[in-house]
C-alpha positions as CSV (number, residue, x, y, z in Angstrom):
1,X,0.0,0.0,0.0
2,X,1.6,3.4,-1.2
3,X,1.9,6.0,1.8
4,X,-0.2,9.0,2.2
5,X,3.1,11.0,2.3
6,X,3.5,10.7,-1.4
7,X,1.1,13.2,-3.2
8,X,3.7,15.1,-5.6
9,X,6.0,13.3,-8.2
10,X,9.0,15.9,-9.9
11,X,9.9,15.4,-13.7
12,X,12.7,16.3,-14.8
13,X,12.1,17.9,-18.6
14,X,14.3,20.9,-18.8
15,X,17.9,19.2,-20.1
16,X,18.4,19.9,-24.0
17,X,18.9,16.2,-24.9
18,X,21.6,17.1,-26.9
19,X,22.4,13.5,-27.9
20,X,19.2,13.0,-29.5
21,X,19.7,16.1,-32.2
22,X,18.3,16.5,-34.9
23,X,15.1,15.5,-33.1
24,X,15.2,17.7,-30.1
25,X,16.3,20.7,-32.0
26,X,12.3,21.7,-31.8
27,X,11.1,19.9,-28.9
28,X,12.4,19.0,-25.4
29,X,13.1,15.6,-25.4
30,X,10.2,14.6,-23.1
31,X,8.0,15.6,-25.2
32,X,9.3,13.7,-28.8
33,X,6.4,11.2,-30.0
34,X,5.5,7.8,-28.7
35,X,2.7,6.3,-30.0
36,X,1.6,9.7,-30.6
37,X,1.3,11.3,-27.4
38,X,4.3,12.4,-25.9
39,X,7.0,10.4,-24.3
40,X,6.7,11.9,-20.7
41,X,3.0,10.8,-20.4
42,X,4.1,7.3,-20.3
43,X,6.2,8.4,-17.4
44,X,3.6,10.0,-15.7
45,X,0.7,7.1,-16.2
46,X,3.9,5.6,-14.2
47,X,3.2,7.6,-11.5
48,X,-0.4,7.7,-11.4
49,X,0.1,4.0,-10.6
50,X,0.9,4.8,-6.7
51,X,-1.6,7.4,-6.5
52,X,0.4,10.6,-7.5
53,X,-2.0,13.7,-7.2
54,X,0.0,16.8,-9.0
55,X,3.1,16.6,-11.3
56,X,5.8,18.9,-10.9
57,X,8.0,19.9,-14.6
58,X,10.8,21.5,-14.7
59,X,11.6,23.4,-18.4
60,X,14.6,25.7,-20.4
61,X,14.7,24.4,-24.0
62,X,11.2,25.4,-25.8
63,X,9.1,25.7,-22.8
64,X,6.0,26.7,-25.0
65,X,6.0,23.3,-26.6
66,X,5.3,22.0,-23.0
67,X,2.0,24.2,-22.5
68,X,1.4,23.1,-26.3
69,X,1.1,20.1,-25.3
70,X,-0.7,20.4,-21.7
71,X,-3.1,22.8,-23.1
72,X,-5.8,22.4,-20.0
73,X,-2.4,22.0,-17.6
74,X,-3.0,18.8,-17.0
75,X,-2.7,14.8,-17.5
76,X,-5.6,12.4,-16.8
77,X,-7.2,14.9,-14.6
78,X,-3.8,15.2,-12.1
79,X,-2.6,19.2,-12.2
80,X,1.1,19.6,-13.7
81,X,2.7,22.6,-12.1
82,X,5.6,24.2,-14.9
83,X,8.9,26.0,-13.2
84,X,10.9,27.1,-16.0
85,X,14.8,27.4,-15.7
86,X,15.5,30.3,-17.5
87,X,19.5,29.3,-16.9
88,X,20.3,25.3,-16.8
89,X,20.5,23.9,-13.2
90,X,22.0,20.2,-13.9
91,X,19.5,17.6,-11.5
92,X,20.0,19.0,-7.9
93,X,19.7,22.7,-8.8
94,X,16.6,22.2,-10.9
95,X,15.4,20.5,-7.8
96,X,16.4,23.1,-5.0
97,X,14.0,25.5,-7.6
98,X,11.0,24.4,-6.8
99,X,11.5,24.4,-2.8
100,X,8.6,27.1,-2.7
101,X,6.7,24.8,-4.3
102,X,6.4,21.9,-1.7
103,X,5.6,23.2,1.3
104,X,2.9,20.6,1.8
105,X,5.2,17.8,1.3
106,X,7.7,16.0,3.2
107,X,8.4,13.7,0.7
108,X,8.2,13.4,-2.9
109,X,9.5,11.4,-5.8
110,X,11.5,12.0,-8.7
111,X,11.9,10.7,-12.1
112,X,13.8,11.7,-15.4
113,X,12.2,12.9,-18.0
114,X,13.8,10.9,-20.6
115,X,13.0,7.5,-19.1
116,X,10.6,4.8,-20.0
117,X,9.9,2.0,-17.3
118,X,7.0,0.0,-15.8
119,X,9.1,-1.4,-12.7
120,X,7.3,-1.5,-9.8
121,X,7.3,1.9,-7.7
122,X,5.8,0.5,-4.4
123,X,8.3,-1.5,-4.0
124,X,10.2,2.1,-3.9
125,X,8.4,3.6,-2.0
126,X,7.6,0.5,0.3
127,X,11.9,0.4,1.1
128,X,11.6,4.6,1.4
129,X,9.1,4.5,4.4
130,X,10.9,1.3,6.2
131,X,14.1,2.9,7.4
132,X,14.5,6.4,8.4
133,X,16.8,8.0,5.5
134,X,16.9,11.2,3.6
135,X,16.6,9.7,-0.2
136,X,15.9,5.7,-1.4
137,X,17.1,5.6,-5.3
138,X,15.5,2.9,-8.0
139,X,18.6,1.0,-8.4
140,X,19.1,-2.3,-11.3
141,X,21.7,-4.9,-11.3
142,X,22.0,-4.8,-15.2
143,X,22.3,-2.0,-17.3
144,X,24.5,0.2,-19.1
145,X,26.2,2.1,-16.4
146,X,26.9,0.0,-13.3
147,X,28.1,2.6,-11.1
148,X,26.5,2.9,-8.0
149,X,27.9,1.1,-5.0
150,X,25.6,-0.2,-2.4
151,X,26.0,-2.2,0.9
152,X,24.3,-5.2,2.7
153,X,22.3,-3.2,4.3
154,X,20.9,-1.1,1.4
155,X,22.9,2.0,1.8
156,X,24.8,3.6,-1.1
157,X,28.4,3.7,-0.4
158,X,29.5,5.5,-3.6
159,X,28.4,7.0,-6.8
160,X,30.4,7.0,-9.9
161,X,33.8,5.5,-8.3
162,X,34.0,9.2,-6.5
163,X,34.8,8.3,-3.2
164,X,36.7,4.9,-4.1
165,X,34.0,3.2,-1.1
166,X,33.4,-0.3,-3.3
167,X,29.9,-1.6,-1.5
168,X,28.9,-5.3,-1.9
169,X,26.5,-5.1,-5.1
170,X,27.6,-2.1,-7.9
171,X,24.1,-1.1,-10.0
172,X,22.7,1.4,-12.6
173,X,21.0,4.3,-11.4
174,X,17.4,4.1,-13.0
175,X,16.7,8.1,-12.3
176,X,13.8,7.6,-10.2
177,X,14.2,8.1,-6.6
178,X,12.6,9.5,-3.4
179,X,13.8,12.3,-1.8
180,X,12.6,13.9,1.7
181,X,12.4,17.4,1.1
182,X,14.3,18.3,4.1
183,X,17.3,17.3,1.6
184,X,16.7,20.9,-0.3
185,X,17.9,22.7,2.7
186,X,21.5,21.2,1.7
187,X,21.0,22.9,-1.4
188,X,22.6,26.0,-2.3
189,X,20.0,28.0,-4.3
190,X,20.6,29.0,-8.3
191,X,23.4,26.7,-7.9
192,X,24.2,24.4,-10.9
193,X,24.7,21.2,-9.2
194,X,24.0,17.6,-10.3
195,X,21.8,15.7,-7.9
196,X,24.9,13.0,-7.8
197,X,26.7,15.7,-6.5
198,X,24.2,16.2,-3.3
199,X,23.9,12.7,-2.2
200,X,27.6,12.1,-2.6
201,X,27.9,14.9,0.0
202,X,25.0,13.0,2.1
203,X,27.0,10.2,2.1
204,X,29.8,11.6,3.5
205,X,28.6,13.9,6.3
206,X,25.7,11.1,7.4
207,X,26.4,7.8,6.2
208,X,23.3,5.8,5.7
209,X,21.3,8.9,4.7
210,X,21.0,7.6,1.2
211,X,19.9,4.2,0.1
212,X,18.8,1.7,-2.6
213,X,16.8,-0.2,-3.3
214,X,17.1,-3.1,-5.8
215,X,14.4,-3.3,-8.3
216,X,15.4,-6.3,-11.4
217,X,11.6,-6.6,-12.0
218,X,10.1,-4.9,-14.8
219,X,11.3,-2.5,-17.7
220,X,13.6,-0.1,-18.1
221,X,15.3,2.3,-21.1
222,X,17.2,5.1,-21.0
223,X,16.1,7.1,-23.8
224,X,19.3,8.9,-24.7
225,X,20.4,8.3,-28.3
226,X,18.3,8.4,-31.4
227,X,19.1,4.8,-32.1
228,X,17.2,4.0,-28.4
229,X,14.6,6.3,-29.3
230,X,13.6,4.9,-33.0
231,X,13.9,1.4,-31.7
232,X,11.1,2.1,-28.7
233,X,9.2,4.0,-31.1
234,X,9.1,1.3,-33.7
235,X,8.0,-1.5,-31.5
236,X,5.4,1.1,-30.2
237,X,3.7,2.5,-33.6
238,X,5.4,1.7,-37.1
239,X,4.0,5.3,-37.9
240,X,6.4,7.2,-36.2
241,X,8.5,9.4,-37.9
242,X,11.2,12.1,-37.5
243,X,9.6,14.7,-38.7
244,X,6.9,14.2,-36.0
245,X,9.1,15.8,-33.4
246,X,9.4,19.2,-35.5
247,X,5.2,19.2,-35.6
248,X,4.7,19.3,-32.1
């Protein structure tokens, strides 16, 4: 059963997915075609899964291409919230801007913008609310980019072989986690800081503070090359095509 505590759900849509040019030259990457509707809806049915009640986007590149596509600022009947990012603020920063913004919330969850996964999010949130901690990340044993070092006991050692503290399992980082927002005050504001870089300092000063949890189940794909993104979208709708991305 999902916790009460978890009402708002924080997607990350304001990077210039730069490695998927031509395509995102007129579109933020969340919002290129799937099936036509836009990629980031998937992300947010996702959500909607463990009772989300208001989506949180933040946007820089072509941020009228988000409203475009939200007309009634909305998905499903759940209210999406824009906070544009008129200068780039890499993960942590983008998420020390909207501070102001959850003042009802102790908790919330996060998840990229660029991602496209049905694993199972209670199971995150289940491990979050079991031991006292200031962030539980989404973490796979197979992937890509085995980089993050956890211990027995579910806390993250190390991220991206920074502070040279092997754990006992190394996994991908799937870019959905939950953060307690009491994190943010750790966060210097308009500072352009990757989220990495925050836990990696949580690590240090309060070991423990951040975990993992382990989640093999389900589907996962990092949608960050044009070869990712026209394989997904041709075992989704045959249709698809690049020019679909300049029409939005």
């Amino acid at each position: 059963m999902v916790k009460s505590r978890f009402k708002t759900a924080f997607i990350l849509g304001a990077g210039l997915g730069t490695r998927l040019r031509p395509l995102t030259e007129y579109v933020p990457k969340p919002l290129l075609p799937l099936n036509g509707r836009p990629m980031v809806t998937y992300a947010m049915d996702h959500l909607l899964c463990i009772g989300i009640e208001r989506f949180i986007v933040n946007t820089h590149h072509q941020p009228d291409k988000y409203t475009k596509a939200f007309p009634d600022g909305e998905w499903r009947g759940v209210p999406i919230v824009f906070r544009h990012e008129p200068a780039l603020l890499d993960t942590g920063g983008g998420l020390k801007n909207i501070e102001d913004l959850l003042t009802g919330d102790e908790v919330i969850i996060c998840y990229n913008g660029d991602i496209l996964s049905d694993l199972p999010l209670d199971t995150l949130i289940r491990d979050h609310e079991s031991q006292p901690c200031e962030a539980t990340l989404a973490l796979r044993t197979k992937g890509p980019n085995l980089n993050v070092d956890i211990d027995g006991s579910g806390a993250i050692c190390d991220m991206r072989r920074i502070l040279k503290r092997p754990g006992t399992a190394t996994c991908l980082f799937t870019g959905i986690y939950t953060v307690e927002t009491s994190i943010l005050t750790t966060i210097e504001k308009d500072k352009i800081e990757s989220i990495v870089e925050v836990f990696l300092r949580r690590i240090v000063l309060k070991p423990g503070s951040i975990r993992g949890t382990i989640i093999d189940s389900g589907t996962w794909d990092d949608i960050g090359s044009v070869e990712v993104y026209e394989r997904l979208a041709g075992q989704m709708s045959p249709t698809i095509k690049r020019g679909q991305a300049h029409e939005l």
